[in-house]
N, C-alpha and C positions, 0 to 999 in steps of 0.2 A: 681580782677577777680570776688571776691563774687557780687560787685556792677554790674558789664557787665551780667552777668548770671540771676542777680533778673531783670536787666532791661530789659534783651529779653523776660524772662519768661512772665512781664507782658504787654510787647508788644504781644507777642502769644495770651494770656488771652484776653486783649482789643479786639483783631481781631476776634476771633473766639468764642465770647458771642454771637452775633448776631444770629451764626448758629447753636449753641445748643439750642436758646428760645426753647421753647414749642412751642409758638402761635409767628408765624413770622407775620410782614403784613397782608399777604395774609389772613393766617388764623383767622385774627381777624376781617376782612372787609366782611369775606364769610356769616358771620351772618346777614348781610343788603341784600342779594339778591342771585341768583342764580349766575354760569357762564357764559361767552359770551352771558351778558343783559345788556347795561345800563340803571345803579341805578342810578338816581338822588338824589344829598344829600339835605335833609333839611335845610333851612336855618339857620344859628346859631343861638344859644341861649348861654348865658354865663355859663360855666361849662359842656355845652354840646358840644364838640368839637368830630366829630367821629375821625378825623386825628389830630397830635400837630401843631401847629401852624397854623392855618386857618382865614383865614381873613373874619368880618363881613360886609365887602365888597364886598365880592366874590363868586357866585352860582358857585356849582361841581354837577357833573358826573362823573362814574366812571365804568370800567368793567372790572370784573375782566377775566380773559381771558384766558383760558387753549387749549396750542396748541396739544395736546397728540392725536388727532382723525382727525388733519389736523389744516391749514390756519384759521385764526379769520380775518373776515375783518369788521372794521371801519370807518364808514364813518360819517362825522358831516360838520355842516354848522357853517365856520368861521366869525362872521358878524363884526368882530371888532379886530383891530392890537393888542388888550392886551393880546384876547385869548392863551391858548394854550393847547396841547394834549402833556401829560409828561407821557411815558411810566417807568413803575418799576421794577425790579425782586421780587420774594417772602418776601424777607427780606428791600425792599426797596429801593435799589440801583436803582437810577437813569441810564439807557444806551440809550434814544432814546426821541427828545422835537420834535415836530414842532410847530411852534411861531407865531401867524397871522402877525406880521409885516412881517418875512419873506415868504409868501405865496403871489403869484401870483394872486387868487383867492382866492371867499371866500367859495367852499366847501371843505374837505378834503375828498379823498378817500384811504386809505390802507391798507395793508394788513400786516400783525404777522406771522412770519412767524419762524422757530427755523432753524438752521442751513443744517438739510438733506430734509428740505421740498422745495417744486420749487414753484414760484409763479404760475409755470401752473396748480398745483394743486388748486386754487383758482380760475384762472382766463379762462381757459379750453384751453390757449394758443389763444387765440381771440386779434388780433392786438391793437382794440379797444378799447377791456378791458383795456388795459396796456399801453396806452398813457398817461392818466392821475394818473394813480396807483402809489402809493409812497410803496412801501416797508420795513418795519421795520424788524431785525432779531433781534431778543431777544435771550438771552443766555440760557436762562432757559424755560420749557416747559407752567409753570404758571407765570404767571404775575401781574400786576396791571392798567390799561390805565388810567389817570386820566384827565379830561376836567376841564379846571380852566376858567372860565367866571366873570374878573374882569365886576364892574358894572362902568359904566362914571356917574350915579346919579342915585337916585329913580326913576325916572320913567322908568329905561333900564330895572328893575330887570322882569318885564313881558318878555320884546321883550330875554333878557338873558333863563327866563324861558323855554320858546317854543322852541327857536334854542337845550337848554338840551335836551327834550324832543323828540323834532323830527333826535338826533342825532342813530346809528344804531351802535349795533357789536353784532355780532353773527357767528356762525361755517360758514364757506365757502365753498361751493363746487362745481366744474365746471357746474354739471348737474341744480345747485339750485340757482337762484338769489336772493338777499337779500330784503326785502321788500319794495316797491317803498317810495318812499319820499315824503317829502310833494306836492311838485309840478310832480304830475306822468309822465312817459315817454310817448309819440304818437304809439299806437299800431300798426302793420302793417295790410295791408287791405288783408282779406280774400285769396288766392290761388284760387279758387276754382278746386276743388279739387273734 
């Protein structure tokens, strides 16, 4: 009986270290940059890993992304099947990939959303808007989104770069559209009015 009792006890333990830390994830990544921005990581140096396990093959991005004020929408340009956008809770838990092999195209457009928010709060209920719109619900209010940009050799690490670079997340709001891209939309011609 003593043995079943020590053994759940340090089952319990095991389980719930994570959410006693101090500094969860979240908390230790928030010193590289603001909320709903992506940060671009530097590229490795040895002993210098911001995250464990990080490949000196691989350019990141990452943002960290607080739904408390409404919808985060995400949008990044997938140029390559390796990519992928690996959404996290505070403490790290994996709950939401999208994988460029699996992707139809190569940009991604979506939206963060927590459980009582509606994507029309993001997308102002516009048909348009939400053809293309992929939807993540996240469990939790804060998060992590991370952009993993395996490289196919030295010379992708630019063309890698840029696509980081010109990827977007930031707070979402019907009234407010996100910053155009690199290739901007065709404006409409005047009403006159």
């Amino acid at each position: 009986m003593a043995v079943v009792l020590a053994g759940l006890i340090h089952v319990v333990a095991v389980l719930t270290l994570p959410m006693l830390a101090p500094r969860d994830a979240h908390a230790r990544l928030a010193a590289l940059g603001p909320t709903n921005t992506i940060i671009q990581l530097p590229p490795l140096k040895p002993g210098q890993q911001v995250m464990p396990n990080m490949a000196p093959d691989v350019r990141y991005a990452m943002c960290l992304f607080d739904l408390s004020d409404g919808p985060v929408h995400l949008r990044a340009n997938i140029p390559d099947e390796l990519w992928l956008i690996a959404f996290y809770t505070p403490i790290g838990e994996n709950f939401y990939t999208v994988v460029g092999a699996d992707m139809k195209r190569g940009n991604v457009d979506l939206v963060v959303t927590t459980g009582d928010q509606s994507v029309a709060d993001a997308t102002g209920d516009s048909p348009e808007a939400l053809e293309n719109l992929l939807v993540v619900n996240s469990p939790a209010s804060k998060g992590i989104a991370l952009i993993r940009a395996p490289l196919a050799g030295p010379s992708r690490s630019f063309e890698a770069q840029r696509a980081l670079e010109a990827a977007y997340c930031g707070q979402q709001r019907a009234t407010a559209a996100p910053p155009a891209e690199a290739t901007p939309l065709p404006t409409p011609a005047p009403s006159g009015l």
